[in-house]
C-alpha positions as a Markdown table, in Angstrom:
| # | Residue | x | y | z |
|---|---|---|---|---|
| 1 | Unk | 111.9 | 19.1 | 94.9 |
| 2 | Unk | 113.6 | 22.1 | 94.5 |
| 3 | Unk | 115.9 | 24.1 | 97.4 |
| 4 | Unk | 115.3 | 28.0 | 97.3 |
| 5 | Unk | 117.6 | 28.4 | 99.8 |
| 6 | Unk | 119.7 | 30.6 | 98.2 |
| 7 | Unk | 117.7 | 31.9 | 95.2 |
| 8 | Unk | 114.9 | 34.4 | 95.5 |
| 9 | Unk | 111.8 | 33.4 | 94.3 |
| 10 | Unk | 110.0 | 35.7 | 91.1 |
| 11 | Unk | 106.7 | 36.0 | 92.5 |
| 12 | Unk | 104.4 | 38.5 | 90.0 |
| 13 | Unk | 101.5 | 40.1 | 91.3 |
| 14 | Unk | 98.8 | 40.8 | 88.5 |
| 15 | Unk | 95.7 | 43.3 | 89.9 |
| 16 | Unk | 93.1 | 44.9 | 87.7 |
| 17 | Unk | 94.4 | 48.4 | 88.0 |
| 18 | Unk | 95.8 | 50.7 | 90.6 |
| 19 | Unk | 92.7 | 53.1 | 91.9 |
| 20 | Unk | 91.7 | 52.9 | 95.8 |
| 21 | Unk | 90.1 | 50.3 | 96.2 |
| 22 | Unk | 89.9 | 47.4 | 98.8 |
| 23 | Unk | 91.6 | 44.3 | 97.0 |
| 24 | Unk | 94.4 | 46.7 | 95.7 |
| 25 | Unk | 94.5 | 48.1 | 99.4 |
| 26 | Unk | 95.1 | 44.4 | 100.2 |
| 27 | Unk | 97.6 | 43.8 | 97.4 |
| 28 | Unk | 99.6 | 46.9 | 98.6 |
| 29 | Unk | 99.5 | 45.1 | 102.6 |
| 30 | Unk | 100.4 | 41.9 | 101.2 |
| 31 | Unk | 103.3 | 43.2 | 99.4 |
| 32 | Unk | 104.8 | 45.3 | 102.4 |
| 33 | Unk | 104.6 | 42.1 | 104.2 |
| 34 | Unk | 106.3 | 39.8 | 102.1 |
| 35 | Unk | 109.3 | 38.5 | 102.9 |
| 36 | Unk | 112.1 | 40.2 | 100.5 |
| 37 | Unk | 114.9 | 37.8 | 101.7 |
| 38 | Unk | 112.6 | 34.8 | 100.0 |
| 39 | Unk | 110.6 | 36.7 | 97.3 |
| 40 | Unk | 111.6 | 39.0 | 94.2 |
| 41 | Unk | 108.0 | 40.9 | 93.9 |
| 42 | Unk | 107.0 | 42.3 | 90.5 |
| 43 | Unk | 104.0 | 43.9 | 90.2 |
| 44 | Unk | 101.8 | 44.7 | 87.0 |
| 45 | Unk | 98.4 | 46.3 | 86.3 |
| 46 | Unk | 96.2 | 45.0 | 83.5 |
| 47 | Unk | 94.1 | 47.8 | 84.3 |
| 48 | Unk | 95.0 | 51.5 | 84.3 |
| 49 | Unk | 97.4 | 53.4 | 86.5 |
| 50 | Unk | 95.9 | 55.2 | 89.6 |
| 51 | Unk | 97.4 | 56.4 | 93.3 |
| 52 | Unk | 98.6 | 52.8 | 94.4 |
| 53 | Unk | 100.9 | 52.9 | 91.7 |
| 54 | Unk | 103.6 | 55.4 | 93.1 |
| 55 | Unk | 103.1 | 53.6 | 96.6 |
| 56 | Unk | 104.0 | 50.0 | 94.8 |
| 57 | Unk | 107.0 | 51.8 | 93.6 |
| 58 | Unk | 108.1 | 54.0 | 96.7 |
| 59 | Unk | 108.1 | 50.1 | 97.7 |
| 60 | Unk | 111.7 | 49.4 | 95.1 |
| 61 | Unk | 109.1 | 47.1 | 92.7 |
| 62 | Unk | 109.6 | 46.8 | 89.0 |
| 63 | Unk | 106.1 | 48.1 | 88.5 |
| 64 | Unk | 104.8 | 47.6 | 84.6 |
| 65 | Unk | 101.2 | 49.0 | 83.1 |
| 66 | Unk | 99.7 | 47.0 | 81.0 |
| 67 | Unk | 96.7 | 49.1 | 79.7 |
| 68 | Unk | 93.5 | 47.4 | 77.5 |
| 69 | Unk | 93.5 | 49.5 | 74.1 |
| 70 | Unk | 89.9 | 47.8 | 73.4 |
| 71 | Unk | 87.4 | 45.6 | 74.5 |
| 72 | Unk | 88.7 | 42.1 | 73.4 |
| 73 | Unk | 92.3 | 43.1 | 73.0 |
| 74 | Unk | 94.2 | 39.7 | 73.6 |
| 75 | Unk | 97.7 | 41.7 | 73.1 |
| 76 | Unk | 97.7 | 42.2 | 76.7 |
| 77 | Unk | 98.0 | 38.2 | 77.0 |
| 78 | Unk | 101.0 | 38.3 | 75.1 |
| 79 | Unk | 102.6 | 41.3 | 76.5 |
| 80 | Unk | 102.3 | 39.9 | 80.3 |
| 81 | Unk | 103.5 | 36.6 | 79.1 |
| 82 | Unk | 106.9 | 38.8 | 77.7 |
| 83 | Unk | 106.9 | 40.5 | 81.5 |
| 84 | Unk | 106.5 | 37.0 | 83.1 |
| 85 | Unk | 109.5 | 35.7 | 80.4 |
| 86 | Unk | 112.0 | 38.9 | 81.1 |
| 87 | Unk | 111.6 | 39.1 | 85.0 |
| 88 | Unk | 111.9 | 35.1 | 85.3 |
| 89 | Unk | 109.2 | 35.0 | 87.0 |
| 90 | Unk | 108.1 | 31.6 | 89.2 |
| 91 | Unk | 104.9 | 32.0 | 90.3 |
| 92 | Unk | 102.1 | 34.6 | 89.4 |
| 93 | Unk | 99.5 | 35.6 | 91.5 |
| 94 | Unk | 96.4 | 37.1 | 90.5 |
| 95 | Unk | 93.7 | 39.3 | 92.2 |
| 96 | Unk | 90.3 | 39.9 | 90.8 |
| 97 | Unk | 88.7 | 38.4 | 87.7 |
| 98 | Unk | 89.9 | 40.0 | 85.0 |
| 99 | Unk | 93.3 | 39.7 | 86.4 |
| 100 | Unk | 93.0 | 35.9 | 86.4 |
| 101 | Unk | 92.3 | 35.6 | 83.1 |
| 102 | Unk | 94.9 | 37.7 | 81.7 |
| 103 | Unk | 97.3 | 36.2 | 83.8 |
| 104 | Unk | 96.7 | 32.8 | 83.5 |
| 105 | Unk | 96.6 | 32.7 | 79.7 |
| 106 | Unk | 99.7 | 34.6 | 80.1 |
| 107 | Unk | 101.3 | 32.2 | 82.6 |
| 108 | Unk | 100.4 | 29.5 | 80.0 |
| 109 | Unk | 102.6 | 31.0 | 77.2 |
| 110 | Unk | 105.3 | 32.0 | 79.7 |
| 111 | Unk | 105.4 | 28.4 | 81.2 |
| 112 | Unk | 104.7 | 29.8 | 84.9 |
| 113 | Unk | 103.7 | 26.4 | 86.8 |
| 114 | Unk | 102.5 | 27.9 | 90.2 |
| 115 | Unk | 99.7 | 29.9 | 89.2 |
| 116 | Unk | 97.5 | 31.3 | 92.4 |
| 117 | Unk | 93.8 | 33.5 | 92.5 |
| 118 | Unk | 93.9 | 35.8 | 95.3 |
| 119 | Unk | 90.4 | 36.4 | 95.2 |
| 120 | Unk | 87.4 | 34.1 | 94.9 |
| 121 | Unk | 85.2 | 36.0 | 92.1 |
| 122 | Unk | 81.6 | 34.4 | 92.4 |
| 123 | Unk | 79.2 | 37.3 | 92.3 |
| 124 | Unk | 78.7 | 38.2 | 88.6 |
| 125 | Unk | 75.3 | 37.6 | 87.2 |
| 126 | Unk | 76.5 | 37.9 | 83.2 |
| 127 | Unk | 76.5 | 34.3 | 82.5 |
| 128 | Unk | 80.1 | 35.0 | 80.5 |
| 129 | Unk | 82.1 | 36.1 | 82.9 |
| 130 | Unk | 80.8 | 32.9 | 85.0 |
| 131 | Unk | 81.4 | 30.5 | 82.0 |
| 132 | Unk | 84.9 | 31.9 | 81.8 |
| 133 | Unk | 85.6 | 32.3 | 85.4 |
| 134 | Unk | 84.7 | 28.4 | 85.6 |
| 135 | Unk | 87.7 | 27.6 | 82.7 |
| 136 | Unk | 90.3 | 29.7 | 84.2 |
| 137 | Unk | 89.7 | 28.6 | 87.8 |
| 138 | Unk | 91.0 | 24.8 | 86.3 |
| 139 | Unk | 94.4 | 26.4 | 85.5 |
| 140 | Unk | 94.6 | 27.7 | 89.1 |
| 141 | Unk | 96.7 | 26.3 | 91.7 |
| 142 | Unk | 96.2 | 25.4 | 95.4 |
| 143 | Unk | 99.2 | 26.5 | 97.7 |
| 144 | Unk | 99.5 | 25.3 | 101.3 |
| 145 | Unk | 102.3 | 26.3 | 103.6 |
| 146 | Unk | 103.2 | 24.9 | 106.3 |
| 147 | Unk | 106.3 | 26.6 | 108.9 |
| 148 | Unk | 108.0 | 26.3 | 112.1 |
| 149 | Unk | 110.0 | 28.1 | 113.9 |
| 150 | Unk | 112.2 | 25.6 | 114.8 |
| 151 | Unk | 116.0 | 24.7 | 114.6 |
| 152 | Unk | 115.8 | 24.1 | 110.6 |
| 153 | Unk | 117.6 | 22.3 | 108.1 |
| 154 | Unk | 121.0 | 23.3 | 105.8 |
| 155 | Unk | 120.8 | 22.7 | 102.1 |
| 156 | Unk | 122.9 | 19.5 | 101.9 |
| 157 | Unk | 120.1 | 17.9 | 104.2 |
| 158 | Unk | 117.5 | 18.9 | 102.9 |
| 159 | Unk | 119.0 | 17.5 | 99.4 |
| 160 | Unk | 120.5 | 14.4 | 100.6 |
| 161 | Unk | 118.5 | 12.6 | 103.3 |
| 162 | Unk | 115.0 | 14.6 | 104.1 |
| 163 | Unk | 113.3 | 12.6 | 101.0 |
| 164 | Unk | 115.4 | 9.6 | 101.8 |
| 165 | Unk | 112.9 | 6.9 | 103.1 |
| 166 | Unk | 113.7 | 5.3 | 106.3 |
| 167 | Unk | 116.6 | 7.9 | 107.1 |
| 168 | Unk | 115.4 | 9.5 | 110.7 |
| 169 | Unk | 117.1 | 11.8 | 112.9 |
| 170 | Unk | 114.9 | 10.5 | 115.8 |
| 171 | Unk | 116.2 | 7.7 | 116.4 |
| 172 | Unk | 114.0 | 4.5 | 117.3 |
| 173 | Unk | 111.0 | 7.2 | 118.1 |
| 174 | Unk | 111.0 | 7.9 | 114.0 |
| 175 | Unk | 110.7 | 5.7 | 111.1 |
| 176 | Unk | 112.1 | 8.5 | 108.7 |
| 177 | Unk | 108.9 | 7.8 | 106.0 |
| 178 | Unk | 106.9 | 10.9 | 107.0 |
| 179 | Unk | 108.6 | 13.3 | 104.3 |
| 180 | Unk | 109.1 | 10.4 | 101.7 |
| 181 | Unk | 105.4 | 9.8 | 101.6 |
| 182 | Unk | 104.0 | 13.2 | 101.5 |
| 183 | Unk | 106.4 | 14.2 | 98.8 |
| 184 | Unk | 105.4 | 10.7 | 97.1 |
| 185 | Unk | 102.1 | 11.2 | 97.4 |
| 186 | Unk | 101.5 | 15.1 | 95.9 |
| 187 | Unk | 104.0 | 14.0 | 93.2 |
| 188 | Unk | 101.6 | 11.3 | 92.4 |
| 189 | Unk | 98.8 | 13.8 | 91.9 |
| 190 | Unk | 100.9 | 16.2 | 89.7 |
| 191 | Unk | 101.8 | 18.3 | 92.4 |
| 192 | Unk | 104.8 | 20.2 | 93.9 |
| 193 | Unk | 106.9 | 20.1 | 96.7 |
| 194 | Unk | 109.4 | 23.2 | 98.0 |
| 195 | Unk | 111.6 | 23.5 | 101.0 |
| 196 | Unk | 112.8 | 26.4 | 102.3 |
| 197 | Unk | 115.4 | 26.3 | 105.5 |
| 198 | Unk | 117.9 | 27.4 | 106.7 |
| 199 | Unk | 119.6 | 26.4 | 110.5 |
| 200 | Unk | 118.7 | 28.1 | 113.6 |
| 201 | Unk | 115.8 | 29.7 | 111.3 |
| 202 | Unk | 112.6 | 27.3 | 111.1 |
| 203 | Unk | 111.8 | 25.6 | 108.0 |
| 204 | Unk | 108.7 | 26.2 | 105.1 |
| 205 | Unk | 107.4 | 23.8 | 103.5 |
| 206 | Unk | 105.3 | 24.4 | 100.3 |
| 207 | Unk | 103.2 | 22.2 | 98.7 |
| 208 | Unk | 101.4 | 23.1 | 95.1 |
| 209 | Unk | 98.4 | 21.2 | 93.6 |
| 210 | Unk | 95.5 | 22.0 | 91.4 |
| 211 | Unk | 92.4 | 23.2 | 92.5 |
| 212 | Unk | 90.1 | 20.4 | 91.2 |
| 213 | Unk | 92.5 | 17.8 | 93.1 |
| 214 | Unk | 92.4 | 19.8 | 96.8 |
C-alpha cells in the first residue's frame, strides 16, 4: 500500500505528436481536468511538435519533444526512459500505438510499474504493427478507481488500521475484513493497491493489475 496523501503523483503523458487531431484533442481535455493537487503531469511527444504544444504549455507542463531521427531509431526508447528517470515519474500513460510502444519499453528501463494505454489501437491491417501491438499490450496495466464523496480517512488510519483484519469502525454491523481481503487478494495476483484521503474530503481508492489478469 502506499499513502499519497501528501506527495503528488508523477503521472507522464506520452502522445504521438502534437498536430490537431482528436486523441491529442482528448489528451489536451484530460489534462485540463486532472486534478493538480493529486497529479504532477509531464507531458512528451514521440512525434513531432505541432499547435497543441504551446496550449500543453500555456497549461505550466514540463513539455519535452522527443522527435524520431529515422525509421527504426530505438534512441527515442532510451531518451524517454532518461525523461521518465529525471521527472520521477510514477505512472506513464500512453495514447496511440506508437506511443505505447515507445513508452512502455521506456517505462521498462525507467522501472515505471503503473504503465496505462489510453487508447485501444485494433484497426491496422499491417500484420507488424498487430504482432507488436499484441507484445506491448502484456506490459500494460489495468487501473480501476473507485471514490466517494464521503467523510474520508487521515493518513494515520489509513496506515494503521484500514488493512488491519477484523478492525471495524461499524461496530457489530461490520466485520472489519472487507479492505483486508481486497488488498489480499490483488496482492495475490501481482497487483497494487493506493489510497488516497483525506477527512471531510471523500476517499480514492486505486487498484492496478495487468491486463491479461482483469
Amino acid at each position: 500500500m502506499e499513502n499519497n496523501t501528501n506527495k503528488r503523483i508523477n503521472l507522464l503523458q506520452i502522445v504521438n505528436g502534437f498536430a490537431i487531431g482528436g486523441a491529442e484533442k482528448n489528451l489536451l481535455e484530460l489534462v485540463r481536468l486532472t486534478d493538480k493537487k493529486k497529479y504532477r503531469v509531464v507531458i512528451c511527444s514521440v512525434g513531432q511538435g505541432g499547435p497543441l504544444q504551446r496550449e500543453f504549455e500555456a497549461l505550466g507542463l514540463n513539455v519535452y519533444v522527443v522527435t524520431k531521427k529515422h525509421r527504426l531509431d530505438v534512441s527515442q526508447v532510451f531518451n524517454v526512459a532518461e525523461i521518465m528517470r529525471n521527472e520521477r515519474v510514477d505512472i506513464v500513460q500512453m495514447t496511440l500505438f506508437y506511443a505505447e510502444i515507445i513508452g512502455i519499453l521506456a517505462a521498462l528501463l525507467a522501472k515505471v510499474k503503473i504503465r496505462i494505454s489510453w487508447e485501444v489501437y485494433t484497426h491496422s491491417k499491417k500484420f507488424r504493427h498487430r504482432l507488436a501491438y499484441r507484445l506491448i499490450y502484456k506490459l500494460v496495466n489495468c487501473v480501476i478507481a473507485v471514490s466517494d464523496t464521503g467523510d474520508g480517512m487521515d493518513e494515520a488510519f489509513i496506515r494503521d488500521r484500514l488493512f488491519r483484519p477484523f478492525d471495524s469502525t461499524k461496530g457489530t454491523q461490520g466485520m472489519g475484513i472487507g479492505a483486508y481481503q481486497m488488498r489480499e487478494t490483488i496482492l495475490s495476483m501481482g497487483g497494487h493497491v493506493a489510497v488516497s484521503s483525506e477527512p471531510k474530503s471523500g476517499t480514492q481508492v486505486t487498484i492496478t493489475l495487468k491486463v491479461a489478469d482483469c
